[in-house]
Each structure stands twice: as structure tokens, then as C-alpha cells.
N, CA and C atoms as an extended XYZ file, in Angstrom:
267
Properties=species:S:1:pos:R:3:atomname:S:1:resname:S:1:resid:I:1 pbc="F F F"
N       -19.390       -0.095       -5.042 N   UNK     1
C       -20.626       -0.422       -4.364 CA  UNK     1
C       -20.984        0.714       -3.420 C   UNK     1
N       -22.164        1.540       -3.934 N   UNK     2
C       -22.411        2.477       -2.604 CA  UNK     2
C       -22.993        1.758       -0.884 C   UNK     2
N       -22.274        2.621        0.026 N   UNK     3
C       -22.719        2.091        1.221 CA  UNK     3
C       -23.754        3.411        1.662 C   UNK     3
N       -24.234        2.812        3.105 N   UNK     4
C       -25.164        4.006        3.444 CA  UNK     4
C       -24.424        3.931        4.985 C   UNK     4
N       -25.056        5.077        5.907 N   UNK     5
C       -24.583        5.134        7.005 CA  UNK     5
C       -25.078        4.195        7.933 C   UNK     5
N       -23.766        3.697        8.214 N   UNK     6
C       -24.168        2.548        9.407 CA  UNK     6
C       -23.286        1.535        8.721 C   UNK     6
N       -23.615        0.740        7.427 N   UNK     7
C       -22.279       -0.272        6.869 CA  UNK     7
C       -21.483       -0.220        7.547 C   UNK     7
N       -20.757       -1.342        7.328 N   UNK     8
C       -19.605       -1.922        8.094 CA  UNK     8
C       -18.887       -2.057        6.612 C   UNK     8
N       -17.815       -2.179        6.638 N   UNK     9
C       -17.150       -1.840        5.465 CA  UNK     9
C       -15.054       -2.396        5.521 C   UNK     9
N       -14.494       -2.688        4.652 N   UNK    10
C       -13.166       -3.011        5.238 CA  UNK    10
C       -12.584       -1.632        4.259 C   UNK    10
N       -11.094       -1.618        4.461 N   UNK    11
C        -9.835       -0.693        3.981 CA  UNK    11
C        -8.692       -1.390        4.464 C   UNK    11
N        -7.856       -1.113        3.572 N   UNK    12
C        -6.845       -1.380        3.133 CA  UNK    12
C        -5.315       -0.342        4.221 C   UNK    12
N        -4.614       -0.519        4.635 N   UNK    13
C        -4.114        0.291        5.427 CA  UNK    13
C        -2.796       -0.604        5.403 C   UNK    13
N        -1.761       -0.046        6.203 N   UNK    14
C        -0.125       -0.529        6.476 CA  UNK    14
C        -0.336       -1.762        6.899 C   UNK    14
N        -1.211       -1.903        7.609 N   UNK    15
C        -1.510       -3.258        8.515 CA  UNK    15
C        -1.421       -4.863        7.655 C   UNK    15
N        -1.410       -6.208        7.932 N   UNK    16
C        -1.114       -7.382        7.296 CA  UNK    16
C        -2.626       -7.362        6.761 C   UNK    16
N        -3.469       -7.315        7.530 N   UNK    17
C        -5.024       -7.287        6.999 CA  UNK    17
C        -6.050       -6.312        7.105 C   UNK    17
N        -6.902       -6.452        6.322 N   UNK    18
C        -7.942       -5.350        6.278 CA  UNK    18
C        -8.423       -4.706        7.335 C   UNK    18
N        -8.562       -3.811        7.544 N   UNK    19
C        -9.705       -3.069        8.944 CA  UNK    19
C       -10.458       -2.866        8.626 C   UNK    19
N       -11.560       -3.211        9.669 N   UNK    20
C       -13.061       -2.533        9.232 CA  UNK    20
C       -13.336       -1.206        9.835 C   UNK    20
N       -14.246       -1.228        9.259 N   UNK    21
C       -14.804        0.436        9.709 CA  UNK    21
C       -16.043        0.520        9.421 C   UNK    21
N       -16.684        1.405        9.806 N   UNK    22
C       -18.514        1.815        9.637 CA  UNK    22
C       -18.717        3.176        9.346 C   UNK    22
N       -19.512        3.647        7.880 N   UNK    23
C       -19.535        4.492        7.667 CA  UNK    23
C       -20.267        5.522        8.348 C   UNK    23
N       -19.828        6.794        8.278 N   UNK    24
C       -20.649        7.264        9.182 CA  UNK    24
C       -21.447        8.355        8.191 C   UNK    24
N       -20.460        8.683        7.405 N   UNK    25
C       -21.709        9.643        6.020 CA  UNK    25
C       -21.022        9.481        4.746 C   UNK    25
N       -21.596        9.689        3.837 N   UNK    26
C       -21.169       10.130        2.173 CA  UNK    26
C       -21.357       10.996        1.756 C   UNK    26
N       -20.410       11.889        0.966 N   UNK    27
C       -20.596       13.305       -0.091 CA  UNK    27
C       -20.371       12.974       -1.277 C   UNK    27
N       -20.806       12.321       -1.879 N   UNK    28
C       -20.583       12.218       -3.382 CA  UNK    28
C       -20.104       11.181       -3.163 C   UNK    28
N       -18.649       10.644       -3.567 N   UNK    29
C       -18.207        9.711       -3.756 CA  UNK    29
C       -17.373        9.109       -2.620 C   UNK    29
N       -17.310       10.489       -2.067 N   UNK    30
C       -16.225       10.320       -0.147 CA  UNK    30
C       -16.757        9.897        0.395 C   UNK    30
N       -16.765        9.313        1.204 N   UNK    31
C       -17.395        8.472        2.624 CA  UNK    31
C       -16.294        8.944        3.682 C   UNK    31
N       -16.851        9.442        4.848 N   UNK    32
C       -16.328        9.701        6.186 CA  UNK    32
C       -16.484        8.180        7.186 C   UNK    32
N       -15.588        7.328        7.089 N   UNK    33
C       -15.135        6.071        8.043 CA  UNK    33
C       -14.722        6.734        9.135 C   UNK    33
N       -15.257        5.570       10.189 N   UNK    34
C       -14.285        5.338       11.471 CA  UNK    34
C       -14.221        4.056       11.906 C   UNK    34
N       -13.273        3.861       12.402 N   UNK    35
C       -12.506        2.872       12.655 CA  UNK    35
C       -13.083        1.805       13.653 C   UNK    35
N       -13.900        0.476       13.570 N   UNK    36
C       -14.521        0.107       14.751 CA  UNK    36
C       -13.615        0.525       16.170 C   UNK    36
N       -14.159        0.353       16.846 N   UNK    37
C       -13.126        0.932       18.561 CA  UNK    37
C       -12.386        2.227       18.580 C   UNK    37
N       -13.082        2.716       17.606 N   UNK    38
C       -11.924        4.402       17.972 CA  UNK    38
C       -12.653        5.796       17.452 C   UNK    38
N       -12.625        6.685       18.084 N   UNK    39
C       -13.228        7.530       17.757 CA  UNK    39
C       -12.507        8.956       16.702 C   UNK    39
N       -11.688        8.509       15.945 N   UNK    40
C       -11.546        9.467       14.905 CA  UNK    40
C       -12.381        8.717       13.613 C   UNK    40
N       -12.030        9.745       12.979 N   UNK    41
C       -12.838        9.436       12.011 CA  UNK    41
C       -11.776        9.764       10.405 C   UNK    41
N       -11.994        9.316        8.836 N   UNK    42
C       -11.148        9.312        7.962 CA  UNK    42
C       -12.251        9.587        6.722 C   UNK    42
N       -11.465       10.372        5.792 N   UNK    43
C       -12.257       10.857        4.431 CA  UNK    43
C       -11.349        9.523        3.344 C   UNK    43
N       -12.458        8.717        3.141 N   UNK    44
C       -12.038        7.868        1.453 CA  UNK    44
C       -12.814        8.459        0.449 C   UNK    44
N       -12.221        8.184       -0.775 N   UNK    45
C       -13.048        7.854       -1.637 CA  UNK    45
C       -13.599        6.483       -1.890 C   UNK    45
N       -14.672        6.584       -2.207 N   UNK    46
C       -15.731        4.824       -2.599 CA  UNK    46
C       -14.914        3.873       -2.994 C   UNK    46
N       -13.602        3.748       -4.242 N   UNK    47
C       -13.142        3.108       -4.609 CA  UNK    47
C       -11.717        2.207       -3.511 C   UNK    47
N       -11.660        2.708       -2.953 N   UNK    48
C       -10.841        2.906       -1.271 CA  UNK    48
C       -11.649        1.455       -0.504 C   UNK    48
N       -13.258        1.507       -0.282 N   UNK    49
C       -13.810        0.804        0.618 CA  UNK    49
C       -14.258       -0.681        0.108 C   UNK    49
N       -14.110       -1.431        0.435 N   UNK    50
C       -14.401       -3.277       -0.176 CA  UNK    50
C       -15.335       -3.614        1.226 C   UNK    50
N       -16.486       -4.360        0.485 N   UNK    51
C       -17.633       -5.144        0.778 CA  UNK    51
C       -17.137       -6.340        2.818 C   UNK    51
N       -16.246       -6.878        1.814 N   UNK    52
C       -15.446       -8.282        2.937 CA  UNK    52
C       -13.894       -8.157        3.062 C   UNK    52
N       -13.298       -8.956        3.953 N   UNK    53
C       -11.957       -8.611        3.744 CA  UNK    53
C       -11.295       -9.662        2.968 C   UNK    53
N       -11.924      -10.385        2.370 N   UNK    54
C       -11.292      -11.643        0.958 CA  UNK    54
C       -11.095      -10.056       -0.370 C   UNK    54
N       -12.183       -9.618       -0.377 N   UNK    55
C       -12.474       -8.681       -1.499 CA  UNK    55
C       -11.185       -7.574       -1.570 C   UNK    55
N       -10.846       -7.473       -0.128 N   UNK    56
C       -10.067       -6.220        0.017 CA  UNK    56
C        -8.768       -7.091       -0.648 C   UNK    56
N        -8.645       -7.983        0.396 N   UNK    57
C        -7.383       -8.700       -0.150 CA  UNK    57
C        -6.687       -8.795       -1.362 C   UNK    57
N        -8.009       -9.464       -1.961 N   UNK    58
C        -7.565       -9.467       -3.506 CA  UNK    58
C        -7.697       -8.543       -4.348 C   UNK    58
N        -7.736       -7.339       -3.907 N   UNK    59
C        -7.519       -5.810       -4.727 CA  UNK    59
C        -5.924       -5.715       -4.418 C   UNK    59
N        -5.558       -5.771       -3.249 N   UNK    60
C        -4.186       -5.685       -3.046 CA  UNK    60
C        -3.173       -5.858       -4.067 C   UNK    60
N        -2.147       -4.867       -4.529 N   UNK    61
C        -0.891       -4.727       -5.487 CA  UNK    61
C        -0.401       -5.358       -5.151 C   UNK    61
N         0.395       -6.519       -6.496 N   UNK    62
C         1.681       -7.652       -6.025 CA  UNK    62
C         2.465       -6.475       -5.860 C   UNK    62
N         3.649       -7.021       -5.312 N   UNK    63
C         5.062       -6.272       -4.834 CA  UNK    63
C         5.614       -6.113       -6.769 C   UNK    63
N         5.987       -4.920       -6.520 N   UNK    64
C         6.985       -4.310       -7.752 CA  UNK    64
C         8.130       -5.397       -7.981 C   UNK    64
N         8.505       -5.933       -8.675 N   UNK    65
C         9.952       -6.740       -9.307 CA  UNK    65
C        11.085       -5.739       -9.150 C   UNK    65
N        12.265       -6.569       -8.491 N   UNK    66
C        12.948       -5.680       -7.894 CA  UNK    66
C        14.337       -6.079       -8.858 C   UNK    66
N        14.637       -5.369       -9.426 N   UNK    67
C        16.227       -5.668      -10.560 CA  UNK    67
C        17.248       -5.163      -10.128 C   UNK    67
N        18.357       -6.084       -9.697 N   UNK    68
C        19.624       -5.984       -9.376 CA  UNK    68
C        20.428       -5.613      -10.543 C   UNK    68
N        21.615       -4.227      -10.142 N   UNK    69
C        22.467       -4.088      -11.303 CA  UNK    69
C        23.782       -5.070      -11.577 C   UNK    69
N        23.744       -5.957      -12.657 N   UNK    70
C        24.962       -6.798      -12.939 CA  UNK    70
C        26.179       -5.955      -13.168 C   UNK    70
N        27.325       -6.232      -12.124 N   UNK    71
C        28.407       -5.603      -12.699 CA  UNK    71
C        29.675       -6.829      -13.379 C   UNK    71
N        29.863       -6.218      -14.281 N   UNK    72
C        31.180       -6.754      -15.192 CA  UNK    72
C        32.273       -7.299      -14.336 C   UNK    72
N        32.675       -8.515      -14.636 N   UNK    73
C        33.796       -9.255      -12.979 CA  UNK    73
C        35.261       -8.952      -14.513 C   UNK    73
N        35.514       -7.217      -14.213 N   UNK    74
C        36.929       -7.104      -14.895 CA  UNK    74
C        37.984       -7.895      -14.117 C   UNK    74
N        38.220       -7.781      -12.995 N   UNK    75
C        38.840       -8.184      -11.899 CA  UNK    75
C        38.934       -9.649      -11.379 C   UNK    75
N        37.698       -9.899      -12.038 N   UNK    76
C        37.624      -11.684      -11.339 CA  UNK    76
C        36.570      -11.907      -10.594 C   UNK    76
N        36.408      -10.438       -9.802 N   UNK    77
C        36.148      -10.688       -8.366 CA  UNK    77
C        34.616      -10.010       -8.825 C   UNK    77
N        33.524      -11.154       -8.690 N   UNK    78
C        32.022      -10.576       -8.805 CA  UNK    78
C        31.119       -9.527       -7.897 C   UNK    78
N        30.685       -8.201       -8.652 N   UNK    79
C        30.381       -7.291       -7.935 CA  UNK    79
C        31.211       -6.036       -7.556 C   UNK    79
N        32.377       -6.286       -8.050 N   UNK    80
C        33.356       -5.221       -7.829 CA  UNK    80
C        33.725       -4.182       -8.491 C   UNK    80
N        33.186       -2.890       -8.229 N   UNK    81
C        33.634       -2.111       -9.117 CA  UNK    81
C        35.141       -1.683       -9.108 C   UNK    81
N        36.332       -1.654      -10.393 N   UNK    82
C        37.529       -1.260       -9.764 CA  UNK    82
C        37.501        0.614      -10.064 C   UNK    82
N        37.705        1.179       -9.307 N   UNK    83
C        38.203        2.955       -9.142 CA  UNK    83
C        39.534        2.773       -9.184 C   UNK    83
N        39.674        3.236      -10.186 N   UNK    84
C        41.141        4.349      -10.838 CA  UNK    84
C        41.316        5.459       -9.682 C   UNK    84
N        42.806        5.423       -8.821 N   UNK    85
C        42.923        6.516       -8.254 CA  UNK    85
C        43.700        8.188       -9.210 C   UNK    85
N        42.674        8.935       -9.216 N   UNK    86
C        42.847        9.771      -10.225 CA  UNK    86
C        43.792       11.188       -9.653 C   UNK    86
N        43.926       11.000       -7.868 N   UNK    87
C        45.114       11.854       -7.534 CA  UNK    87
C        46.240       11.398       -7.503 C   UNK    87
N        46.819       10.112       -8.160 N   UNK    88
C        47.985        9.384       -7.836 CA  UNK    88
C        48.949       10.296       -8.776 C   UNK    88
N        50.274       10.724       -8.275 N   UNK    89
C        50.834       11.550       -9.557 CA  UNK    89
C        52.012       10.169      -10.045 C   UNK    89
């Protein structure tokens, strides 16, 4: 969705929820944001900026699936790797 200068606009950032921001210009597809209450300013690209913060939300990546390595219970004992001591003479 193109914005023009002045929009109010959300992004996506470290934070639990969206921040808004208001654009302050566009070059093509970049938009120069700043941050309501602060005076720096940030280069996005368009695809970066969402309308509301429901919108932003639900662009948001589920978390990656995280796979634990199963080790073999030679020993009995689950999780244990056994090491061969290989300086023993």
C-alpha cells in the first residue's frame, strides 16, 4: 500500500508489538519513518510498513520448530553419550 508524507503507519521491530511511525518521505519504494516521540529517523522498504497494528501482527513469522537430537540409551542412562578414554594404555 503506498503511503504519502504525513501517514501514520506501524513496523515490526524486537518489541512485543508494533510501533508506529509517520512517514516523512518516499524514494521509490523506501520510505524514510520516524518514530512517533523521537526524532531519528529510519530507511524501510514499502513491504516493511502495515496499514494497523492487527495487519502488522498477522504478517509476523511463527517461531521455527525446534528438533532435539535423540541419543541412543547404550548405557541405560537417557541422553548419555559414553566416551571411550583413548589415552588409557
Amino acid at each position: 500500500m503506498p503511503y504519502k508524507r504525513g501517514d501514520t503507519c506501524y513496523i515490526l521491530e524486537d518489541n512485543p508489538r508494533p510501533t508506529q511511525v509517520k512517514v516523512v518521505s518516499k524514494q521509490g519504494t523506501t520510505y524514510i519513518v520516524q518514530l512517533i516521540g523521537s526524532c531519528g529517523a529510519m530507511k524501510l522498504q514499502e513491504d516493511r510498513l502495515y496499514a494497523t497494528p492487527e495487519e502488522a501482527e498477522a504478517s509476523r513469522k511463527a517461531p521455527k520448530a525446534s528438533v532435539s537430537v535423540q541419543l541412543s540409551e547404550s548405557t541405560g542412562k537417557p541422553n548419555v553419550i559414553e566416551i571411550q578414554n583413548m589415552f588409557k594404555k
